[in-house]
C-alpha beads as a LAMMPS data file, in Angstrom:
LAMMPS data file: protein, C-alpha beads

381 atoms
380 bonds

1 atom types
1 bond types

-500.0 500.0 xlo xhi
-500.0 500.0 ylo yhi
-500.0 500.0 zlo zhi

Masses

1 110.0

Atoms # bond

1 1 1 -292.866 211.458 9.699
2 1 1 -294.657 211.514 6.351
3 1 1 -296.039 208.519 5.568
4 1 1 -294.539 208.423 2.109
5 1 1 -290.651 209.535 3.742
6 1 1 -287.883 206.461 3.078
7 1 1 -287.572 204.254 6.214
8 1 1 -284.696 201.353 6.407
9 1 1 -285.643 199.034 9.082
10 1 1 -283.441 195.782 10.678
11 1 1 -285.564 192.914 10.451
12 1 1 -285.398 189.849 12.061
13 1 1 -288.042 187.808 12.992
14 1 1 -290.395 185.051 10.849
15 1 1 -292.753 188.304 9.466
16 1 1 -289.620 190.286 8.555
17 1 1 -287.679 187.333 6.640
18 1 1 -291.088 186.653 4.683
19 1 1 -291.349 190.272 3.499
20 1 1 -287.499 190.669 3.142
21 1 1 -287.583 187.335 0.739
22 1 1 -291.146 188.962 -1.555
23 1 1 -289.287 191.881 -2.328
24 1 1 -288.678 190.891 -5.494
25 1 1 -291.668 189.255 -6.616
26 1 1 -293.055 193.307 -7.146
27 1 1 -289.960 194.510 -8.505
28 1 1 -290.092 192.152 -11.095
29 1 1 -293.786 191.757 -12.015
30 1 1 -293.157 193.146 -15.573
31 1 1 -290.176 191.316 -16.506
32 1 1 -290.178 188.186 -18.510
33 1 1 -286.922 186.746 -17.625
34 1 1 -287.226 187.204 -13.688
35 1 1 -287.669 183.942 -12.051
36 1 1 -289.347 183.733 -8.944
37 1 1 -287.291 181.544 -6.179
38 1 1 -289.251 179.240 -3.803
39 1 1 -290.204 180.760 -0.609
40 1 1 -289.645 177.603 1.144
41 1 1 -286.136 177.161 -0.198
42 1 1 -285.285 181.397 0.526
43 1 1 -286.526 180.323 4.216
44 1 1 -284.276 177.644 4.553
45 1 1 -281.578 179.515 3.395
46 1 1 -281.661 182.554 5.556
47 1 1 -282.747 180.686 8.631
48 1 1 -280.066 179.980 11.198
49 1 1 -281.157 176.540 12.523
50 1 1 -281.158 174.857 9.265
51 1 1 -278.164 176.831 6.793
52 1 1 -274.709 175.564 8.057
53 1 1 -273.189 179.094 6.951
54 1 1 -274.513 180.551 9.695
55 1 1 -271.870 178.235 12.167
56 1 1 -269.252 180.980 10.769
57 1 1 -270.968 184.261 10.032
58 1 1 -273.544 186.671 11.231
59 1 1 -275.663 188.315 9.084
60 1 1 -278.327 191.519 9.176
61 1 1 -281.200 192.283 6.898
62 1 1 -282.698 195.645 5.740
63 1 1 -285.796 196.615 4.338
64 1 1 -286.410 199.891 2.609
65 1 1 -289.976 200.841 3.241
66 1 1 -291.976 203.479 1.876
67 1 1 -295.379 204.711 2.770
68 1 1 -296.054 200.708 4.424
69 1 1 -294.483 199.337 1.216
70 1 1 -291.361 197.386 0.686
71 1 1 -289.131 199.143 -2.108
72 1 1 -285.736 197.787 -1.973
73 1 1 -283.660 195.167 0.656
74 1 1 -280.212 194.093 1.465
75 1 1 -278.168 192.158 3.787
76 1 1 -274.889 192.268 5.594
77 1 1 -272.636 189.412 6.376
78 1 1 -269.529 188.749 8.158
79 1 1 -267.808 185.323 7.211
80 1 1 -265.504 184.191 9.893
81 1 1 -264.203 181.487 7.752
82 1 1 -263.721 184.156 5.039
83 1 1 -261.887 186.752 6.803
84 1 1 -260.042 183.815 8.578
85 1 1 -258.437 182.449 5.070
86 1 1 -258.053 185.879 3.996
87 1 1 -257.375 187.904 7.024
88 1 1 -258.473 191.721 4.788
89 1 1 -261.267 193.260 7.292
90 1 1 -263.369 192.436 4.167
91 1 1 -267.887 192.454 4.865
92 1 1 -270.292 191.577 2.332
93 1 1 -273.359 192.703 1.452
94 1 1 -276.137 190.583 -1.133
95 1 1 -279.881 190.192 -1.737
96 1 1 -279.820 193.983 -3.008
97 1 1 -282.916 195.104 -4.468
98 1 1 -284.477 198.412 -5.285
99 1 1 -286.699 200.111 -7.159
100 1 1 -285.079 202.539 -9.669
101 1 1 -284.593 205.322 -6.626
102 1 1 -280.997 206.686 -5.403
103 1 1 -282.084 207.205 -2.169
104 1 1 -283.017 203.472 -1.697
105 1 1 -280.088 202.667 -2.671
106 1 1 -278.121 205.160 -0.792
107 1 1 -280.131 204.361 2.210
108 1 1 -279.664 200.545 2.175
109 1 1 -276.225 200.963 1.730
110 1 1 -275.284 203.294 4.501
111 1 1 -277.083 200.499 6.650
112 1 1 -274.879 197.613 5.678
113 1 1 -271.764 199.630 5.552
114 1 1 -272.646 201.214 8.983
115 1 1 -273.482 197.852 10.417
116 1 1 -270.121 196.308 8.876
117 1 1 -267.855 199.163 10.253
118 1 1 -269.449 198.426 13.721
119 1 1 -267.778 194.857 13.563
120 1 1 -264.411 196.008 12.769
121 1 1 -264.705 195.646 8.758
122 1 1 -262.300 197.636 6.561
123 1 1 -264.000 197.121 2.939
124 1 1 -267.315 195.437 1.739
125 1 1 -267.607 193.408 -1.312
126 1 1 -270.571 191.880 -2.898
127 1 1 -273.346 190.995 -3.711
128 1 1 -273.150 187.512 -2.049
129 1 1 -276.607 185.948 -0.953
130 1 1 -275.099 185.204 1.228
131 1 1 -271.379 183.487 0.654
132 1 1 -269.231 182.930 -2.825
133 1 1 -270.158 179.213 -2.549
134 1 1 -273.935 180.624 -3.298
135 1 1 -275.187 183.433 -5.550
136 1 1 -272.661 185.618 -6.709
137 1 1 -272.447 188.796 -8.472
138 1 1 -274.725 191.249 -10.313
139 1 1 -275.797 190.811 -13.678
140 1 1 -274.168 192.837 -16.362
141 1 1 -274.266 191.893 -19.303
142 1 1 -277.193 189.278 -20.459
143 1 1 -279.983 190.719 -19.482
144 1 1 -282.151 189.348 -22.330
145 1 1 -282.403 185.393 -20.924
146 1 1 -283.578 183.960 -17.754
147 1 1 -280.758 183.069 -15.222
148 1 1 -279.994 179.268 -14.169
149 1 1 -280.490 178.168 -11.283
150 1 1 -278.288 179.367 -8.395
151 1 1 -277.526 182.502 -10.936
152 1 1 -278.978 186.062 -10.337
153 1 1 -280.695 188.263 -12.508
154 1 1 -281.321 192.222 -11.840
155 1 1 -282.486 195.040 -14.240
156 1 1 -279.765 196.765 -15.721
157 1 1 -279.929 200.477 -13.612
158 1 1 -278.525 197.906 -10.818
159 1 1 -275.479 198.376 -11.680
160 1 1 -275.071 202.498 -11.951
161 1 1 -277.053 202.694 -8.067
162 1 1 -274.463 200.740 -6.600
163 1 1 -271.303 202.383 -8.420
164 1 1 -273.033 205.628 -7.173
165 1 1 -272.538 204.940 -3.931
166 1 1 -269.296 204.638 -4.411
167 1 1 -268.316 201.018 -5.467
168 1 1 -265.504 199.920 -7.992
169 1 1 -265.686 196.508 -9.991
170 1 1 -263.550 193.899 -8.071
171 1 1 -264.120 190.977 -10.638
172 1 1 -266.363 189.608 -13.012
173 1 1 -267.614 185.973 -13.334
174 1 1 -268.129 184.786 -16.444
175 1 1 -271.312 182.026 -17.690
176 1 1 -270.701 179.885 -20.701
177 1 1 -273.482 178.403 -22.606
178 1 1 -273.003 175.585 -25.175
179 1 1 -276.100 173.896 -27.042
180 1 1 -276.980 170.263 -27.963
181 1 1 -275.187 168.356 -30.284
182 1 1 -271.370 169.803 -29.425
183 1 1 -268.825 168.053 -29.639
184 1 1 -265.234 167.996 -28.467
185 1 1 -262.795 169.396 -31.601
186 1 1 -260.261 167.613 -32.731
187 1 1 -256.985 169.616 -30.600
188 1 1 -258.482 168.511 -27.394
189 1 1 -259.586 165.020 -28.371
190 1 1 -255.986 164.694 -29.486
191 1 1 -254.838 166.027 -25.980
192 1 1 -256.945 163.274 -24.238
193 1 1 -255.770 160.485 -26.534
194 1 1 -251.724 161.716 -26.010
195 1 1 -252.365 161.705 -22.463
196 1 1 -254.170 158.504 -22.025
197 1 1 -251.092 156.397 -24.007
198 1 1 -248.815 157.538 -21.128
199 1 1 -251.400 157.728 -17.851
200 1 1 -254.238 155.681 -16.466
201 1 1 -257.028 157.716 -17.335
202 1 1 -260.487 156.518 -16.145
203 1 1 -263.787 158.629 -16.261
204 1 1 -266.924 156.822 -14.524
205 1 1 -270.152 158.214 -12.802
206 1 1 -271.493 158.982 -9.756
207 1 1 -272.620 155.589 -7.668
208 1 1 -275.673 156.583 -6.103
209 1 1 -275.223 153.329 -3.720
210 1 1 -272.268 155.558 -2.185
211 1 1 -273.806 159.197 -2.738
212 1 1 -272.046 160.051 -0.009
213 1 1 -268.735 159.248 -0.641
214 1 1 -269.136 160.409 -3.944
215 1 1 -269.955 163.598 -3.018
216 1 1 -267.447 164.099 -0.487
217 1 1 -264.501 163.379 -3.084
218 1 1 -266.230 165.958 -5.501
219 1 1 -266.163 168.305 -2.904
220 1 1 -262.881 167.190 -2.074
221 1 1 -261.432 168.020 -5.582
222 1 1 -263.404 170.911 -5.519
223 1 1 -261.622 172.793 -2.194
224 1 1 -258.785 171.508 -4.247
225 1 1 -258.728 173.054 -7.468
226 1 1 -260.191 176.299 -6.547
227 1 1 -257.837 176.943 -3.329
228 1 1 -256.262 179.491 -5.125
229 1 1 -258.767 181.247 -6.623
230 1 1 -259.868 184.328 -5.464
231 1 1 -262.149 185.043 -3.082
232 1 1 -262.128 181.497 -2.392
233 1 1 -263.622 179.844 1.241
234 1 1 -263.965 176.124 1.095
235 1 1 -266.743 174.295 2.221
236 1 1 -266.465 172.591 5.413
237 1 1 -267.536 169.661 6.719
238 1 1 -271.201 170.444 7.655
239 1 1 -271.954 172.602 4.713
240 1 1 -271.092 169.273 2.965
241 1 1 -273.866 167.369 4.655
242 1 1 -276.386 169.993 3.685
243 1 1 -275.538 170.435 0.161
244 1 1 -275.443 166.380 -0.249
245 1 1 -279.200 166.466 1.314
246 1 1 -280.311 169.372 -1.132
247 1 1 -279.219 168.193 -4.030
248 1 1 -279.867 164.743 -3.881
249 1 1 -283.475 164.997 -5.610
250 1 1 -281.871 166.531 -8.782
251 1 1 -278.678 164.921 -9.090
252 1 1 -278.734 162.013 -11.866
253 1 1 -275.885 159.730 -11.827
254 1 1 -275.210 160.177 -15.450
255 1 1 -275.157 163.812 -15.233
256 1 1 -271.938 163.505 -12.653
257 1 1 -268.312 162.577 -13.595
258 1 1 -265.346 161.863 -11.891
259 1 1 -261.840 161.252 -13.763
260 1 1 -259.344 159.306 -11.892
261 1 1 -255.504 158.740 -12.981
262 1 1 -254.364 155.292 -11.569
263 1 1 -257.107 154.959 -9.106
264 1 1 -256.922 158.657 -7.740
265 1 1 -259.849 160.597 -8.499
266 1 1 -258.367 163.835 -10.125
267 1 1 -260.936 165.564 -11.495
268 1 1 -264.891 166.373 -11.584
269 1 1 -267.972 167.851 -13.214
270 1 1 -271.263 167.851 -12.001
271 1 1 -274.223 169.045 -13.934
272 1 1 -277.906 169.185 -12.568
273 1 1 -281.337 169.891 -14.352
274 1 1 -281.948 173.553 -14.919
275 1 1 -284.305 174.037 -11.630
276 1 1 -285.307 177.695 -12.284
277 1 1 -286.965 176.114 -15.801
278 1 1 -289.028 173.686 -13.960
279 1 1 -290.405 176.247 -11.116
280 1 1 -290.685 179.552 -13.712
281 1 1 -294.598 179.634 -13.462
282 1 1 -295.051 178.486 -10.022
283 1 1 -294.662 182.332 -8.026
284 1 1 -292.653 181.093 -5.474
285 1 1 -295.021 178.917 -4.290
286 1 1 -295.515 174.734 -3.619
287 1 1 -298.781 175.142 -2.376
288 1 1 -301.328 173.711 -3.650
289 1 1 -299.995 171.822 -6.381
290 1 1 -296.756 173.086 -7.090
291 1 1 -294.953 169.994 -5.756
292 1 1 -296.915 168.074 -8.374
293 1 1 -295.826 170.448 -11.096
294 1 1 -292.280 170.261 -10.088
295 1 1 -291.768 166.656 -9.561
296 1 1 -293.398 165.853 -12.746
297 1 1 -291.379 168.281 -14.632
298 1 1 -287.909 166.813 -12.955
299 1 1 -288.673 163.422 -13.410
300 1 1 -290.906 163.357 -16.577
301 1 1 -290.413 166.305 -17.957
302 1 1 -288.126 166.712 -19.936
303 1 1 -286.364 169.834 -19.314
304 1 1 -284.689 171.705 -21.813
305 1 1 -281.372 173.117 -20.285
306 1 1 -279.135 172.029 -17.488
307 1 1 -276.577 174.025 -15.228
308 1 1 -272.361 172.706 -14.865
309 1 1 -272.706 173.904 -11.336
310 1 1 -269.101 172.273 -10.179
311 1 1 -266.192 171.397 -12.244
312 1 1 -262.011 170.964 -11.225
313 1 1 -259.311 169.775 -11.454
314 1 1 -256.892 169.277 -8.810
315 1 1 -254.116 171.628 -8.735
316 1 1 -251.184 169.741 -8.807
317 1 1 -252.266 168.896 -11.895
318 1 1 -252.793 172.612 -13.152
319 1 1 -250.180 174.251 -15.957
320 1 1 -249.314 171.170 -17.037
321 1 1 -250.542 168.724 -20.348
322 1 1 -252.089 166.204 -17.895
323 1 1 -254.212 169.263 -16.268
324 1 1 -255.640 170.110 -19.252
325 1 1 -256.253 166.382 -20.480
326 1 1 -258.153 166.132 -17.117
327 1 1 -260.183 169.328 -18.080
328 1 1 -261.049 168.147 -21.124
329 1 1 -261.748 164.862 -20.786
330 1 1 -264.657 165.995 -17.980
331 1 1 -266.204 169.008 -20.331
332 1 1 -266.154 165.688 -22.862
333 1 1 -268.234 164.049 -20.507
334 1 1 -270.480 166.761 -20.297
335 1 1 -271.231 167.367 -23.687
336 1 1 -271.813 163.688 -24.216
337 1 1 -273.990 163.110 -20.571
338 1 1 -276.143 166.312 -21.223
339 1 1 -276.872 165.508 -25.504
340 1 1 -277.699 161.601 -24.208
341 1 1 -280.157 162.983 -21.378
342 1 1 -282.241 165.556 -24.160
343 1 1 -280.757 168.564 -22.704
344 1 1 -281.512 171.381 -25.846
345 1 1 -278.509 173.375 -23.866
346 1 1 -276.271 173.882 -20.740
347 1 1 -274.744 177.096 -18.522
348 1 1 -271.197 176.215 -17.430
349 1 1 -270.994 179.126 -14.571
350 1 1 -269.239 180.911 -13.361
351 1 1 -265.441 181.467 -14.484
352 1 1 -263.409 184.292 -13.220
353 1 1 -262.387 186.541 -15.623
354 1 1 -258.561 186.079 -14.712
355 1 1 -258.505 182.454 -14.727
356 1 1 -257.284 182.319 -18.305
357 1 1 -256.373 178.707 -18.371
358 1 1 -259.919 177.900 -17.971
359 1 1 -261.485 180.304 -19.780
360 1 1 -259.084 178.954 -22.837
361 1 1 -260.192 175.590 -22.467
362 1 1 -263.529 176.617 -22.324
363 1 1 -262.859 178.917 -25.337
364 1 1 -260.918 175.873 -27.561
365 1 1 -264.448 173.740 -26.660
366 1 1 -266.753 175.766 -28.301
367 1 1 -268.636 177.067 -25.391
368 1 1 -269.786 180.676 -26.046
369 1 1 -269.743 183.530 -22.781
370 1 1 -273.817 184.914 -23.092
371 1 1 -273.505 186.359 -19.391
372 1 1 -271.436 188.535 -17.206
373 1 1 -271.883 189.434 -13.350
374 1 1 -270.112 191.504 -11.079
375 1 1 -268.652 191.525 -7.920
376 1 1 -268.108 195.018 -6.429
377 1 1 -265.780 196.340 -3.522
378 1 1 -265.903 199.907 -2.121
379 1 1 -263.301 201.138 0.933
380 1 1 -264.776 201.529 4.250
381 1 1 -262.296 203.648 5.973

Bonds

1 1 1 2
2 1 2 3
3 1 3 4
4 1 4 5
5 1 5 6
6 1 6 7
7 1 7 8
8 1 8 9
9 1 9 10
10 1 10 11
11 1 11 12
12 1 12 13
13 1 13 14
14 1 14 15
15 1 15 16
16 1 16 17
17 1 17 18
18 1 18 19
19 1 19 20
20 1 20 21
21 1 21 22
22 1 22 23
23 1 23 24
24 1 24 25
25 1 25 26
26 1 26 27
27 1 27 28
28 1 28 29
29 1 29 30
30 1 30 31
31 1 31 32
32 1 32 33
33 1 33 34
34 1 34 35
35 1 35 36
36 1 36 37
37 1 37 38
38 1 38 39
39 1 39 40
40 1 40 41
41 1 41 42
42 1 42 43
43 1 43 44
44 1 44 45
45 1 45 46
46 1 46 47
47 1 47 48
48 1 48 49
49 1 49 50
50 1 50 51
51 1 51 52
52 1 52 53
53 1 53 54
54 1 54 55
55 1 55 56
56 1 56 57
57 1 57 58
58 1 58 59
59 1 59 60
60 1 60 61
61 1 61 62
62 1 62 63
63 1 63 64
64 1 64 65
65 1 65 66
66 1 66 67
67 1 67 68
68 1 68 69
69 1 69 70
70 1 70 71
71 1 71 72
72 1 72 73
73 1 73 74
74 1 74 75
75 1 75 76
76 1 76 77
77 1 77 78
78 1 78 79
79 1 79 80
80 1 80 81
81 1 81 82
82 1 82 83
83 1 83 84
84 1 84 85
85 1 85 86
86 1 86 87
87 1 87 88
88 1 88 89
89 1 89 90
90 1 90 91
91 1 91 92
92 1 92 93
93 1 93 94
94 1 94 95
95 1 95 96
96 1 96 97
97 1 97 98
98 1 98 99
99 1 99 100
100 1 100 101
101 1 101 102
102 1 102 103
103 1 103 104
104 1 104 105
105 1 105 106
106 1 106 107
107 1 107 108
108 1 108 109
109 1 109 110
110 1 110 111
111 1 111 112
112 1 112 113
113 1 113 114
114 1 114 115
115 1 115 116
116 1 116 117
117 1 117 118
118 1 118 119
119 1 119 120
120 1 120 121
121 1 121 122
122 1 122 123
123 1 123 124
124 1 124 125
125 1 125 126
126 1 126 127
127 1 127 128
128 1 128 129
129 1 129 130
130 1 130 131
131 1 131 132
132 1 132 133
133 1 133 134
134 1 134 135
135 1 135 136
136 1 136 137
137 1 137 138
138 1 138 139
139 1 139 140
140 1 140 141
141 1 141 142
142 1 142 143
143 1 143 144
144 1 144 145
145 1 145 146
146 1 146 147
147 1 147 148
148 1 148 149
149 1 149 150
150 1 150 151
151 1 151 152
152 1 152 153
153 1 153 154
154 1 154 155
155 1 155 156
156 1 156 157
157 1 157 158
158 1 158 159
159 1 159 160
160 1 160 161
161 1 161 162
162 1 162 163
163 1 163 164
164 1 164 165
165 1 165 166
166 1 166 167
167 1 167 168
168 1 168 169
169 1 169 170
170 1 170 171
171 1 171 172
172 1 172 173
173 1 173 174
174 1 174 175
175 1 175 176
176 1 176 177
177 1 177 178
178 1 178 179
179 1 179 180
180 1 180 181
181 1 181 182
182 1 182 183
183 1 183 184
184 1 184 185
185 1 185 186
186 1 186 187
187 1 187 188
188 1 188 189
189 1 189 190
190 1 190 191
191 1 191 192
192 1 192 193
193 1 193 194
194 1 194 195
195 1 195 196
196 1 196 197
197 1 197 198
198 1 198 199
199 1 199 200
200 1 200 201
201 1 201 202
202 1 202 203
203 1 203 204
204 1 204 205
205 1 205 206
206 1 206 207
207 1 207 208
208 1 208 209
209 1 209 210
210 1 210 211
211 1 211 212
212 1 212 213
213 1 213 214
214 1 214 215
215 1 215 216
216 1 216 217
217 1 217 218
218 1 218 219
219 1 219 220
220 1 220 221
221 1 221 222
222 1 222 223
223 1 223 224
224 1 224 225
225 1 225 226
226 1 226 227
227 1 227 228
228 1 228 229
229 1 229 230
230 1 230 231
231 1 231 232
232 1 232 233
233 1 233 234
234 1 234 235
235 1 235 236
236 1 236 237
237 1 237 238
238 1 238 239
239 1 239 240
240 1 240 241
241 1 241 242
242 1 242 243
243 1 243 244
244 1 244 245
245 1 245 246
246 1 246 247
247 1 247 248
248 1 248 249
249 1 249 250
250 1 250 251
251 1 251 252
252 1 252 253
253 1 253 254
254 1 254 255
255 1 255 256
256 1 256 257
257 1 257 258
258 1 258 259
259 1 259 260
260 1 260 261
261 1 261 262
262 1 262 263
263 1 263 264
264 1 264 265
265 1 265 266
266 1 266 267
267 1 267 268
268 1 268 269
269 1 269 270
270 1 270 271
271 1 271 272
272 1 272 273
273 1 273 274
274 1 274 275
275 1 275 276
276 1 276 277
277 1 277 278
278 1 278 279
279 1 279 280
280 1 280 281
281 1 281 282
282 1 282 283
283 1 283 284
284 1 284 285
285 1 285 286
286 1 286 287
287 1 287 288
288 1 288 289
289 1 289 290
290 1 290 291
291 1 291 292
292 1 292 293
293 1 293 294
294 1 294 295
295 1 295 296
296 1 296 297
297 1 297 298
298 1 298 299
299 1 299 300
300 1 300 301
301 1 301 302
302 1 302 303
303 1 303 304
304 1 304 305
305 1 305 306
306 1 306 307
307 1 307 308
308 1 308 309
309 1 309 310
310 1 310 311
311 1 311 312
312 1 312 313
313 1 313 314
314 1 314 315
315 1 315 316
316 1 316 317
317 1 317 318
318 1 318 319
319 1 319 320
320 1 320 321
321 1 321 322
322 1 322 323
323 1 323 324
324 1 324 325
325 1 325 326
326 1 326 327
327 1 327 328
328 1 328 329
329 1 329 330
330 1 330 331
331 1 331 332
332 1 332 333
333 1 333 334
334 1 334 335
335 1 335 336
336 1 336 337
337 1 337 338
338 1 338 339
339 1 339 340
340 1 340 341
341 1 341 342
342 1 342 343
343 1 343 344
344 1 344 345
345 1 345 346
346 1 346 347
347 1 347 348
348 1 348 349
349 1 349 350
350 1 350 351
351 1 351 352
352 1 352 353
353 1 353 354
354 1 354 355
355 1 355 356
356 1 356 357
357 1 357 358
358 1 358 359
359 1 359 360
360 1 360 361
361 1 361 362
362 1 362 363
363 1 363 364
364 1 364 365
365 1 365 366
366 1 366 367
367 1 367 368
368 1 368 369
369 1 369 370
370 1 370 371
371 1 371 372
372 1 372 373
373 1 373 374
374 1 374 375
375 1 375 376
376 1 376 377
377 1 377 378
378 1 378 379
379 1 379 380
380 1 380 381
């Protein structure tokens, strides 16, 4: 075999992981608005023992190696919990990269699709590194800012390598970004004010004394409201437990909302500190004085921006004046929380495309849509 011939290997073990999670860091050497994730958070992710995602799926990682270097990776996944809500035959693939090569891509992708079809799948759709409930989609349109956190970012021949090989848009996700100093107009502030003369509206905070709890009825509200959605898998209870633990060193308490009508909590909003700003210069790495860096930026910093990572509202009290009350009154709260806390400006991400009540209320408050990513699908049989 030539040593400079295409080779797409399985990996596996610790070695493997490490390379699979640096191929990146080359690919995007020369491009400002990359930022580089944090090796020990990638590890954690991908590794069985610690990511409760892996209790419902099983997953497969290539590398596409040329002449001893890494050019390009991907993975495969099949979601149990997915394919149990959904029952389609649908894989996923995610955590495709590639240098600007059609025979990378082509390569990579005849190893997930291969490996999917082994296990029965009908279709693939993706990316997802590794589930919906994580990063989601290829970048589109927006190409000329950094991502936020939990957001992906990819050069823009992405896009025409993958629909090469045969893949078809499924849906787009939609990012919002609104800046300091917004307000709520005058329509929805009127909304909130009609609904409160007739219901017991309440908005309060997180209670860090009961993080727990908290957290459970946010995630609670959030299976909820987005049960219809598609593509949707809920969170269960041990993915939970592990998304309380990560989170807790960036959530503030005044930076998460929960609206309750007569005692019931109804609604939510959660918005963290931007984390990709505070780790941008730091290569991936904690060691020797990156945890320093970043603990200093998240505590003193300030930061500038800030990402709505979770917002709902339950869904019996969707289509209907209340609903949108509910909406409002939390994407109030968020303007207000983020201005008091010095944010400069926020991402509200990601809206589907086709959930046009949302995107309206988004729309009516003055939030403007500054990304797009993608979610393709392609036929397997």
């Amino acid at each position: 075999m030539a040593e400079t011939e295409l080779r797409i290997e399985l990996i596996g073990d610790a070695a493997g992981i490490d390379r699979f999670i640096k191929v990146p860091f080359a690919l995007y050497a020369d491009d400002p608005h990359w930022v580089a994730p944090l090796n020990l958070e990638r590890r954690d992710h991908l590794n069985p023992k610690s990511n409760p995602y892996f209790d419902h799926a099983e997953v497969a990682y290539w590398l596409a190696l040329r002449g001893g270097r890494a050019v390009g990776r991907i993975s495969a996944q099949v979601d149990r919990a997915y394919l149990e809500r959904h029952n389609d035959g649908c894989g996923h693939f995610g955590f495709i990269e590639g240098i600007d090569d059609g025979a990378v891509f082509k390569g990579l992708f005849a190893a997930a699709e291969g490996w999917l079809a082994e296990r029965g799948m009908v279709q693939v759709r993706g990316p997802f590194s590794l589930s919906i409930n994580d990063e989601s989609g290829l970048l589109v349109e927006g190409f000329d800012s950094p991502p936020s956190m939990m957001m992906g970012h990819a050069p823009p021949y992405y896009a025409g390598r993958i629909e090469a090989e045969g893949y078809s848009k499924a849906k787009d996700l939609f990012a919002y970004r609104f800046d300091r100093g917004q307000s709520l107009p005058a329509g929805p502030s009127a909304i909130i004010k009609r609904a409160r003369r007739s219901n017991p509206i309440k908005l309060r905070h997180l209670d860090k004394r009961r993080y727990q709890a908290d957290l459970d009825i946010i995630l609670d509200i959030f299976n909820d409201a987005w049960s219809n959605n598609w593509g949707f898998v809920p969170f269960t209870a041990a993915e939970i437990k592990h998304m309380a633990k990560s989170m807790k060193p960036l959530i503030s308490e005044k930076l998460v909302s929960i609206v309750e009508v007569d005692g019931e909590p109804a609604a939510m909003a959660v918005s963290l500190p931007n984390l990709n700003e505070a780790i941008a210069d730091l290569d991936g790495a904690l060691l020797p004085f990156g945890w320093a860096k970043l603990l200093w930026r998240l505590k003193i910093g300030p930061l500038r921006s800030a990402r709505v990572l979770l917002m709902g509202v339950r869904k019996k009290y969707h289509d209907s004046p209340l609903g949108a009350a509910l909406a409002f009154t939390a994407i109030d709260a968020i303007y207000r929380d983020l201005t008091a806390a010095g944010f400069d400006y926020a991402e509200l991400s990601w809206v589907l495309e086709d959930n046009l009540p949302m995107r309206r209320i988004i729309d009516v408050c003055g939030a403007r849509h500054y990304k797009t990513y993608r979610i393709y699908e392609k036929a397997l049989t």
